[in-house]
C-alpha positions in Angstrom: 160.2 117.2 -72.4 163.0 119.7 -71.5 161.4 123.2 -70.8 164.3 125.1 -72.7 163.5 123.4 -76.3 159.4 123.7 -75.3 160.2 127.7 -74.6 161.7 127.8 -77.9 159.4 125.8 -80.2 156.5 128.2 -80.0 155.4 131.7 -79.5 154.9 131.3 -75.2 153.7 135.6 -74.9 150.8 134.1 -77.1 150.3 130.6 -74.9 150.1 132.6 -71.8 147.9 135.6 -73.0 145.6 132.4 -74.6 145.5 130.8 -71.5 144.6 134.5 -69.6 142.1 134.9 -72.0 140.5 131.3 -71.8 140.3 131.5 -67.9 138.4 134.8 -67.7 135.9 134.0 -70.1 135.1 130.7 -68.0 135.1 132.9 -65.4 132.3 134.7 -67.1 130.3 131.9 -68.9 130.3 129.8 -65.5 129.0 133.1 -63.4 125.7 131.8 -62.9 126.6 128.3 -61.4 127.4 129.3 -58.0 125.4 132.3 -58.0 122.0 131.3 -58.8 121.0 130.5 -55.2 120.8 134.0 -54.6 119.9 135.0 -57.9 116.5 133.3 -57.8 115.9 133.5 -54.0 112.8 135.5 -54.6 111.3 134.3 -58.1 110.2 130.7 -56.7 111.3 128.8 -59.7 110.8 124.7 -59.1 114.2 123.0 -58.8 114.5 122.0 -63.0 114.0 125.7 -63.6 117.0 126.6 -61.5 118.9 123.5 -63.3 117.9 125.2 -66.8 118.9 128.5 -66.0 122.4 127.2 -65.0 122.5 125.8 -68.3 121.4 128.3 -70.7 125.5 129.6 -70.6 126.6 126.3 -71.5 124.8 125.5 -74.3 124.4 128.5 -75.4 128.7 128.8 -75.4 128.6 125.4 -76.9 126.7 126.3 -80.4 128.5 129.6 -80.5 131.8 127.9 -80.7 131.4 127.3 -84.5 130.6 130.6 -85.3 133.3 131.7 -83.4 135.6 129.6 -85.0 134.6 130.5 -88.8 134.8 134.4 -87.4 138.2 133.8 -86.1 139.5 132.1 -89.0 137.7 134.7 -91.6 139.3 137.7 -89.2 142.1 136.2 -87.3 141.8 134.9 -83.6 143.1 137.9 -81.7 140.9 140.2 -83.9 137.5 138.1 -82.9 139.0 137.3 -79.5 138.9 140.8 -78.8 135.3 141.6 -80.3 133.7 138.6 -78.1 135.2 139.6 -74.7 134.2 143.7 -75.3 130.8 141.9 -75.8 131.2 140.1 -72.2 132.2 142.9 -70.4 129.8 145.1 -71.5 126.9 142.2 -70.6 128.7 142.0 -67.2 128.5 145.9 -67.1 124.9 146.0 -67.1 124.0 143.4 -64.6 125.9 144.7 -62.3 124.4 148.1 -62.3 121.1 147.2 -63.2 120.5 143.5 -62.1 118.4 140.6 -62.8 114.7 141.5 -62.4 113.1 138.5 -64.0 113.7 135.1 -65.3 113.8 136.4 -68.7 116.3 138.7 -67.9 118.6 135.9 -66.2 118.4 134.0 -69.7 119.2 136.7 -71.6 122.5 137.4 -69.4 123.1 133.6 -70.1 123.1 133.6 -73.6 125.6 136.8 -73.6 128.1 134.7 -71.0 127.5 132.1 -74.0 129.8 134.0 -75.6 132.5 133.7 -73.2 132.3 129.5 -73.4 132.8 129.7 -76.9 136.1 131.8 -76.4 137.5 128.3 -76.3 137.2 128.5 -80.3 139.4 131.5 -80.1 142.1 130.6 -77.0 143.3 126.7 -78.2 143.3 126.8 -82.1 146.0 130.6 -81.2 148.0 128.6 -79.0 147.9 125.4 -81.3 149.2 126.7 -84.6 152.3 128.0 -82.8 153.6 124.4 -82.0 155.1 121.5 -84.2 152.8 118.0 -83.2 155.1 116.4 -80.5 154.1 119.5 -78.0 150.6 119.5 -78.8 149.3 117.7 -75.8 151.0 119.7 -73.1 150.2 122.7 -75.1 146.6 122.3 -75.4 146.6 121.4 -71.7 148.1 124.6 -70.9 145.8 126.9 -73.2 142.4 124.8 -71.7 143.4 124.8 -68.3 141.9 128.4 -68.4 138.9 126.7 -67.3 140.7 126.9 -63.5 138.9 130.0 -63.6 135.7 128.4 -62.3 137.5 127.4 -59.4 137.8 130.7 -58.4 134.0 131.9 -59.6 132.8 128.6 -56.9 135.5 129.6 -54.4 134.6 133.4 -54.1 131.5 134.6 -55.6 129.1 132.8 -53.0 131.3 134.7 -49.8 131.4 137.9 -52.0 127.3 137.6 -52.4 126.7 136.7 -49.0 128.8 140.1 -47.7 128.2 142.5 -50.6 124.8 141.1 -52.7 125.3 138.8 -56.0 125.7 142.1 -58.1 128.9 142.9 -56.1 129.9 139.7 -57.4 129.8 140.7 -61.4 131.5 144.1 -60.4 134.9 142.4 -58.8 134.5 140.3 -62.0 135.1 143.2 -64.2 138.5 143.9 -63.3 140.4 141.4 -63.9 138.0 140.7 -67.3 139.5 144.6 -68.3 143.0 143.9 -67.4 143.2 140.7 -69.2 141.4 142.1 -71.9 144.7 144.8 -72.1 147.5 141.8 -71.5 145.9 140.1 -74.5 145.3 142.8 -77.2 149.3 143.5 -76.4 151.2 139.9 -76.5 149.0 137.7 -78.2 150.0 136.9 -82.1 148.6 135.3 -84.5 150.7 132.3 -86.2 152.3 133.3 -89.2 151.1 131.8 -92.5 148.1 132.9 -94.8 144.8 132.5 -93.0 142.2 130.8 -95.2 138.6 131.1 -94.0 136.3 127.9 -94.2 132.8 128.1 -95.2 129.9 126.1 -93.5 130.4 123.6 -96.4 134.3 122.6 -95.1 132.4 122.2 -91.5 129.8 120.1 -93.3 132.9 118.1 -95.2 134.3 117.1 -91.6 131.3 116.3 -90.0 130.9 113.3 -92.5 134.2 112.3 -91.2 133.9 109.4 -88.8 137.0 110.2 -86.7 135.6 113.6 -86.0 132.0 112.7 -84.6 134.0 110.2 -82.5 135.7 113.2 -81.3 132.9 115.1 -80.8 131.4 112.1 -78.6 134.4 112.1 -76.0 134.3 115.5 -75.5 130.9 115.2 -74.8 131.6 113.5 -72.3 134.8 114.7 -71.0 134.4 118.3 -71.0 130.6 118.4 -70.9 131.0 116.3 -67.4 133.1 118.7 -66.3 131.4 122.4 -67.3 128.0 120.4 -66.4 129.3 119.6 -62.8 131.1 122.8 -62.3 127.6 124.5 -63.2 125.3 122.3 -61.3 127.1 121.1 -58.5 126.8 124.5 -56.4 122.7 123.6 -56.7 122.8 120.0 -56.2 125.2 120.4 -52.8 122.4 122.9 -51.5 119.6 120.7 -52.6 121.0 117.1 -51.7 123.0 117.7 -48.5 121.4 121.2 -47.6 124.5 123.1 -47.4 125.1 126.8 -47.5 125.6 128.9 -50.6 129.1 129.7 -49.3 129.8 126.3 -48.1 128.5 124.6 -51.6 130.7 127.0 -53.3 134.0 125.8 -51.5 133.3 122.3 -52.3 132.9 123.1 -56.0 135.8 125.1 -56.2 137.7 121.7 -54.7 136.2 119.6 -57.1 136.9 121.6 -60.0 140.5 122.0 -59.1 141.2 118.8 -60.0 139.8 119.0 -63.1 141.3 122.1 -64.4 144.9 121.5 -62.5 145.2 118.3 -63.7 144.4 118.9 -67.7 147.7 119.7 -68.9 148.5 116.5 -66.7 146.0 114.4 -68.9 148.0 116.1 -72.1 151.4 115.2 -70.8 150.7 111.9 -69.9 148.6 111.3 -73.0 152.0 113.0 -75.4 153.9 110.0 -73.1 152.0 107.2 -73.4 149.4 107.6 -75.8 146.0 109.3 -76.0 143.9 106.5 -77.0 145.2 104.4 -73.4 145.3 107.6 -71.0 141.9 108.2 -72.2 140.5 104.7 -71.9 141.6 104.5 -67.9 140.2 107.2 -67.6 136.9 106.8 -69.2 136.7 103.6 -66.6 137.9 105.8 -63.7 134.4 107.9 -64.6 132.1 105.1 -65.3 133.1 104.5 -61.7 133.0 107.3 -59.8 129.4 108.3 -62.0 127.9 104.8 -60.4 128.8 105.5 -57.4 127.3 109.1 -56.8 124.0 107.7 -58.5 123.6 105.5 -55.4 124.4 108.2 -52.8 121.7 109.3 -50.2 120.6 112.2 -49.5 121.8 114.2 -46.4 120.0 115.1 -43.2 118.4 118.4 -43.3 120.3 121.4 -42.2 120.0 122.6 -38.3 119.6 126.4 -39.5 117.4 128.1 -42.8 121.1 129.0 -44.1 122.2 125.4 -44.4 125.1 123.4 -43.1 128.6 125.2 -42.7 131.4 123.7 -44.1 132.6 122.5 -40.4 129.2 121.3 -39.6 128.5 118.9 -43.3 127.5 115.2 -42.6 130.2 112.6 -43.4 127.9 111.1 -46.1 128.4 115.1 -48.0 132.2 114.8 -47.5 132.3 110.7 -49.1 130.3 112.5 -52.1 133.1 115.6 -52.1 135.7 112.5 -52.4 133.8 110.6 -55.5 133.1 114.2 -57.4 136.8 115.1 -56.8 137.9 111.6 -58.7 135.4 112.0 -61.2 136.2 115.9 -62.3 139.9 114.8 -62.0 139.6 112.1 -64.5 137.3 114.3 -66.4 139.9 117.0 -66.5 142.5 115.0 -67.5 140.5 113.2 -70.1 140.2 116.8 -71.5 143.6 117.0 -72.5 144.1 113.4 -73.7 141.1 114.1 -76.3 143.3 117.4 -77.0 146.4 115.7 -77.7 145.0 113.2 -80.1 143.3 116.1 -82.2 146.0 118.0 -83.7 147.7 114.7 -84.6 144.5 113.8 -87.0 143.2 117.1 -87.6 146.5 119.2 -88.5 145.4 121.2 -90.9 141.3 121.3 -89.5 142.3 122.4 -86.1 140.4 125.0 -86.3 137.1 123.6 -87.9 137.6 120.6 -85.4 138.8 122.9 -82.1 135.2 124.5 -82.8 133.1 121.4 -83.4 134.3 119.6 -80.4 133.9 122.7 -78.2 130.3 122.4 -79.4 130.1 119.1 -78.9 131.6 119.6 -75.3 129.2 122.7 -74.4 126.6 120.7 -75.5 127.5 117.8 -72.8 127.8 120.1 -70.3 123.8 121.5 -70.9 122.1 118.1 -71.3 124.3 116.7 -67.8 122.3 119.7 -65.9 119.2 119.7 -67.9 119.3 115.6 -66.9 120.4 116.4 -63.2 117.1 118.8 -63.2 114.8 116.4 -64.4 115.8 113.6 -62.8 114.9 115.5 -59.4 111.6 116.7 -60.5 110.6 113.2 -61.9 112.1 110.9 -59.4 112.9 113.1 -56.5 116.8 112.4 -56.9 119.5 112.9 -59.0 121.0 109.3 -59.4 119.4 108.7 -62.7 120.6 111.7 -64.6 124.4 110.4 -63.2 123.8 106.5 -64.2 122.7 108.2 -67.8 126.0 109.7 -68.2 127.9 106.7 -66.6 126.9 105.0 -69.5 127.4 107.5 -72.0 131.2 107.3 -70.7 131.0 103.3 -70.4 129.9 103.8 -74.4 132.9 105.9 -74.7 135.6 103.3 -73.4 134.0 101.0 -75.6 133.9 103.6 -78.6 137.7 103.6 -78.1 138.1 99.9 -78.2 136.2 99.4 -81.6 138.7 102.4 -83.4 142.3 102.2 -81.4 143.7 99.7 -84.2 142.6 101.7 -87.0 143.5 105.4 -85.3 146.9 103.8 -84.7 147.9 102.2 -88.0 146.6 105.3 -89.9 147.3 108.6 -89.1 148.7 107.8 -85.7 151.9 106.1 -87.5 152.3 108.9 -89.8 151.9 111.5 -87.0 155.3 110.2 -85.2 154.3 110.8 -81.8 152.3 108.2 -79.6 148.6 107.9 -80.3 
């Protein structure tokens, strides 16, 4: 792919302020993850409480993503985009002023930073529409790589609670949410052609589609692995290896990197050598690394009430930071092969199916913490919520076996680019 003609083929103001917006709303609608330590530290909540309340944002951004996407195709993208993030801050507003009293209270603020999860709705189907199909994988890479921005939640919101209180956290948050808000209202364009707005009946129409629930199935798995871990694992370090808050939220922010930096990877190489084989290695690649952290011990307990520093974690944590980074990585990239296989089937959908699989995705995401939670408080360990969603992704790979013939002698020949 030569930059120049990729520069030209688009709109890349509308790309960039797409993947602007994407990254602060994940920001936002993954707030909670590493943040809930301190959140809670006083409302003794049992451990699947805490796992719940982590999750609330996802699913709650998860079954907002198809309302999002018929208000976006009813009003335009930019027009909704806008709406939804004024909505976000203004949430983010009053928390940080006035807090998070109760556990009511914290799941109310979730299902506001909901909204912020189902900006993906919004952020791909702008960036998609202003690209011909050969581009599509690297494009929608670029556009969902936005979700880097829970690296930086993980990386800095822990040290910024620890030195300033957790409400300090959602005030630093606002700035950048305003600017970006600003960058997006002035570049960002909608693609030119008549917007026609689908009714719940045309969502009904594709759901009866067998390609598209098989869609809807990776992503579960792909992304919902991904915004599950990134929204557990700041709990699950501190629980299972009795790590600090600060020290849990560096080794998420690592983990997730992978993910998100290595998205528009999985799109590139998927436009290169096919979805349909980048995203069966990669589905094995998980089924591995999944069976492996289900069989991890638990660490030794922390020397101090804070937990172990980040110089100080057993080697056993550090082997668990290894198999989480390969997992999310594969995970990530598996994002952007399901993306680059999409447009190809789904031209003229995009927008029904961007918001369908987003649910589907959010909905992964809630049900991996939900099943981390429960697991703990009915076996006392996490390894069978992770050999649960090992096989959901073994049940993927096979899912891809039983359709790649078909996929590929159908609309994969007519698309002209590699499926």
């Amino acid at each position: 792919m030569k930059f120049a003609e990729f520069k030209k083929a688009g709109h890349w103001p509308t790309l960039l302020a797409a993947f602007l917006y994407f990254d602060i709303s994940f920001m936002a609608w993954v707030a909670l993850g590493p943040l809930i330590v301190y959140i809670v530290r006083d409302m003794n909540l049992a451990i699947d409480e805490k796992f719940t309340l982590v999750a609330i944002p996802v699913l709650a951004g998860a079954l907002l993503r198809v309302p999002m996407g018929l208000l976006a195709d009813l009003f335009g993208a930019k027009r909704t985009g806008i709406v939804a993030q004024l909505v976000v801050i203004a949430a983010t507003a009053w928390v940080c002023y006035f807090g998070l009293p109760s556990k009511l209270s914290v799941e109310i603020f979730g299902l506001a930073l909901g909204i912020g999860g189902a900006s993906f709705a919004v952020a791909l189907p702008q960036a998609s529409r202003w690209y011909p199909p050969q581009y599509q994988g690297v494009v929608m890479g670029i556009a969902g790589a936005g979700n880097m921005g829970v690296v930086l939640d993980t990386m800095f919101a822990p040290s910024i609670a620890e030195h300033w209180g957790w409400q300090a956290v959602f005030g630093v948050l606002l700035v950048p949410m305003v600017l970006i808000l600003a960058y997006y209202a002035y570049a960002a364009k909608d693609a030119p052609g008549e917007r026609k707005p689908i009714s719940l009946k045309a969502y009904g129409t594709l759901l009866r589609d067998p390609d598209s629930r098989w869609f809807m199935f990776f992503y579960f798995i792909t992304f919902g692995g991904f915004v599950g871990l990134a929204n557990a694992l700041p709990l699950y370090f501190s629980v299972q290896y009795h790590v600090s808050g600060v020290a849990a939220g560096l080794l998420v922010s690592l983990i997730v990197a992978f993910g998100s930096g290595f998205r528009p990877v999985g799109g590139l190489i998927a436009d290169r050598i096919g979805g349909i084989r980048s995203l069966s290695m990669l589905f094995g690649v998980v089924v591995a690394a999944y069976l492996a952290i289900a069989f991890m011990p638990e660490g030794p307990a922390a020397s101090t009430p804070a937990g172990w520093a980040l110089t100080e974690m057993p080697r056993i944590a550090w082997m668990s930071v290894l198999l989480f980074s390969i997992g999310v990585l594969a995970l990530g990239m598996g994002n952007g092969a399901v993306f680059q296989l999409i447009p190809l089937r789904f031209r003229q959908e995009i927008g029904l199916m961007t918001g369908m699989v987003g649910c589907a995705g959010g909905i992964g995401g809630f049900f991996l913490a939900k099943a981390l939670g429960i697991a703990k408080g009915m076996t006392g360990g996490f390894g069978a919520g992770f050999l649960f969603f090992g096989l959901l992704a073994l049940l993927g790979f096979l899912g891809l076996a039983m359709v790649k013939v078909r996929w590929r002698t159908t609309w994969g020949a007519a698309s002209g680019a590699r499926v």
